[in-house]
N, C-alpha and C positions, 0 to 999 in steps of 0.2 A: 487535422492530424490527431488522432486517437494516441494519449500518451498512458502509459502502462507502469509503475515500478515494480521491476522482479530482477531475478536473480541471474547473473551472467556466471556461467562454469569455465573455470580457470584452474589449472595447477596440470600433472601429469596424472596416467593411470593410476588408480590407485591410492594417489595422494589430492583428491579432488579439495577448491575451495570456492569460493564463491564470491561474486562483487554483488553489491546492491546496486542497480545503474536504472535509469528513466532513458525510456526508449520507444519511437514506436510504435503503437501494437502488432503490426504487419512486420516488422524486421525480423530477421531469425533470431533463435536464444543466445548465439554468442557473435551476435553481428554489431552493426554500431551502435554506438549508445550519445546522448546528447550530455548527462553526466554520472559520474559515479558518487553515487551516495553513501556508501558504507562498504563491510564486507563482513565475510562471514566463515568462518576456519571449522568444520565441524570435528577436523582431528585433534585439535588441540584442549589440553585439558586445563587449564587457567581460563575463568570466565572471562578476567581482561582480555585475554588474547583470543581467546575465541569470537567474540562479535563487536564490529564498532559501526555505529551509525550517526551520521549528522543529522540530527531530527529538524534543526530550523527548516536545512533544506525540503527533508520528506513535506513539512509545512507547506513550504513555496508551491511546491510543486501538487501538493494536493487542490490548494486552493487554485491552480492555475488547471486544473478539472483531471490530474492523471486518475488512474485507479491503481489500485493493490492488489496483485496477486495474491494467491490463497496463503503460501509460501512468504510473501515478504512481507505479507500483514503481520504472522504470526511472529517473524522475528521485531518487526517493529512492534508490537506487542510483548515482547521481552524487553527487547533496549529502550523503549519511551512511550508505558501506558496511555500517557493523559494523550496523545494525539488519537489512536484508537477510541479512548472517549469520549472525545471532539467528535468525532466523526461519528460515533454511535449516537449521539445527541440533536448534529443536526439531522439526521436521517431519521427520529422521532418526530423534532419540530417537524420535518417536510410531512410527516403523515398526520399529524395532529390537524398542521392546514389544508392537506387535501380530502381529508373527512367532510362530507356534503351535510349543509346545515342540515337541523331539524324542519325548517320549511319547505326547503327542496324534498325532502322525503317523502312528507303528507302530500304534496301536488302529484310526487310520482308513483302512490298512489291511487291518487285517485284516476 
């Protein structure tokens, strides 16, 4: 099972707000969800009350291989940098170790 965190749309016309939930990749955008992780009020003008997210969870659940929508990176990129760094970081190490030695190169080569 392909797991996703993004954003589920809640509220009425007009008055839209948003959950952070881990779902799926295949379920619709306001179908079930396994949990909800935060939420997200874009009308509201107090930064408190505009976004809250539980990062330990976004943690869990990274490590347990979801991904990040484009959308709920950027807000977990507001509410708790250092995990986006985490992640930025191992995604270096993966490419640092999947660079082919300097020996492999000269044999392919020749």
């Amino acid at each position: 099972m392909a797991l996703v965190i993004r954003l589920k749309k809640t509220g009425r016309t007009n008055r839209q707000s948003f959950r952070l939930v881990v779902t799926d990749k295949r379920t619709p955008r306001d179908g079930k969800y396994l949990e909800m992780i935060g939420w997200y009020n874009p009308l509201e003008d107090e930064k408190e009350k505009n976004l809250f997210i539980k990062s330990d969870r976004v943690e869990f659940w990274l490590q347990k291989g979801a991904q990040l929508s484009e959308k709920a990176k950027s807000l977990v990129k507001r509410s708790a940098p250092e995990i986006i760094k985490g992640l930025n970081e191992k995604k270096r190490l993966k490419k640092k170790e999947s660079k082919p030695k300097q020996k492999a190169k000269t044999k392919a080569k020749k």
